[in-house]
C-alpha positions as CSV (number, residue, x, y, z in Angstrom):
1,X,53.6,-83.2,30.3
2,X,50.2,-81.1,31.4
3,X,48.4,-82.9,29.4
4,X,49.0,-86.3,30.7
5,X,48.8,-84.9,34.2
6,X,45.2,-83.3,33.3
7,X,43.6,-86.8,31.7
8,X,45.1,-88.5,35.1
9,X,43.3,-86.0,37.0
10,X,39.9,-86.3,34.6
11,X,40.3,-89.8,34.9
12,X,40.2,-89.8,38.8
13,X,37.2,-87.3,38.6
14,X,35.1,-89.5,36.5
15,X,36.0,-92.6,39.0
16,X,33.5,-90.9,41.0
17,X,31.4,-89.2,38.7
18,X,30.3,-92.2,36.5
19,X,29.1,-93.8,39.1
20,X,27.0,-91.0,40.6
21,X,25.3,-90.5,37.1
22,X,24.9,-93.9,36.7
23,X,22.9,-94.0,40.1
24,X,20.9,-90.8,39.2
25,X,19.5,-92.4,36.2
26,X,18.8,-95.3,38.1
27,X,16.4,-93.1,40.4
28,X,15.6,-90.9,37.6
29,X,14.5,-93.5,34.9
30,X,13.9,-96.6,37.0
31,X,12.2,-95.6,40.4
32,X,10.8,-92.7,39.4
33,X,12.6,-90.3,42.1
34,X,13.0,-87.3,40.0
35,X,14.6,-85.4,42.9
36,X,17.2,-88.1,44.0
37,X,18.2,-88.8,40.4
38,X,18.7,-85.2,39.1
39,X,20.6,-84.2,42.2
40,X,23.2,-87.1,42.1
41,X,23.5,-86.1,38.3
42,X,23.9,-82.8,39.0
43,X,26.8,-83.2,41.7
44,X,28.3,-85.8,38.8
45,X,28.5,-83.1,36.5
46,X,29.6,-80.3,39.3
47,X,32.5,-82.4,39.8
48,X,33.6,-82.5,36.0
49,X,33.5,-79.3,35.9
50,X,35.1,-78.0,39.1
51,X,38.1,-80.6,38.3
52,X,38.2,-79.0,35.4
53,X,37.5,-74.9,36.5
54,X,39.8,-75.4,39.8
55,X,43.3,-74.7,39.7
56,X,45.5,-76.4,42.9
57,X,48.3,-74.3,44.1
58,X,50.8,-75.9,41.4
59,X,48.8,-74.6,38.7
60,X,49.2,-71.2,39.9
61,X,52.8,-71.7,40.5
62,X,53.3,-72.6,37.3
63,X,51.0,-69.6,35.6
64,X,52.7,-67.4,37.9
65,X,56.0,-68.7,36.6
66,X,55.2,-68.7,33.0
67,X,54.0,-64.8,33.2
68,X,57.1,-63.5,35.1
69,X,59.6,-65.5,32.6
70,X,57.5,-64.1,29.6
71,X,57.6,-60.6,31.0
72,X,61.8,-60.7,31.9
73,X,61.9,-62.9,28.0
74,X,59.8,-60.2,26.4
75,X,62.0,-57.3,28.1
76,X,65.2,-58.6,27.4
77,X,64.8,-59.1,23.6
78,X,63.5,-55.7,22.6
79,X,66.6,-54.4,25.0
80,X,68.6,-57.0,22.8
81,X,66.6,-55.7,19.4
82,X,67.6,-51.6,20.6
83,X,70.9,-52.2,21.1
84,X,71.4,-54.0,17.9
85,X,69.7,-51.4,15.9
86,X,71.9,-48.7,17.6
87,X,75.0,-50.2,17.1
88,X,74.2,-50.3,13.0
C-alpha cells in the first residue's frame, strides 16, 4: 500500500513541478533569460527531489515501528530457537 501512497504523492509533486520546468524552458530557450529559466528548473527539480528525500511524521512512525517489531521478532525467535535446542 506504500507504494500507491508514494506515486499519489509524486504525482501531486509533479502537478507543480511540470509546470515550473515547462516555464523555465520557456525563459531559457525562448526569451533568452538564462537566469529566470534555470532557476524555475532548478526549484522544479528541488521539489522532486525533496518529495522524494523528506519523510513526514507517518513515515517515521512507521520506520520507527517496523525497527522495534523487528528487534522484539528477531529476540523472540532465537529465545524460541535456544529453548528448542535445550530441550533436545
Amino acid at each position: 500500500m506504500a507504494g500507491i501512497l508514494d506515486t499519489i504523492k509524486l504525482a501531486g509533486s509533479l502537478v507543480l513541478a511540470i509546470p515550473a520546468a515547462l516555464a523555465g524552458l520557456e525563459f531559457l530557450l525562448v526569451r533568452g533569460e538564462t537566469l529566470t529559466g534555470a532557476i524555475l528548473i532548478g526549484l522544479a527539480v528541488a521539489l522532486v527531489v525533496a518529495q522524494k528525500r523528506l519523510s513526514t511524521p507517518t513515515d517515521l512512525k512507521s520506520i520507527v515501528t517496523n525497527r522495534i517489531t523487528g528487534a522484539v521478532t528477531t529476540d523472540s525467535t532465537s529465545e524460541a530457537d535456544d529453548e528448542d535446542h535445550s530441550s533436545r
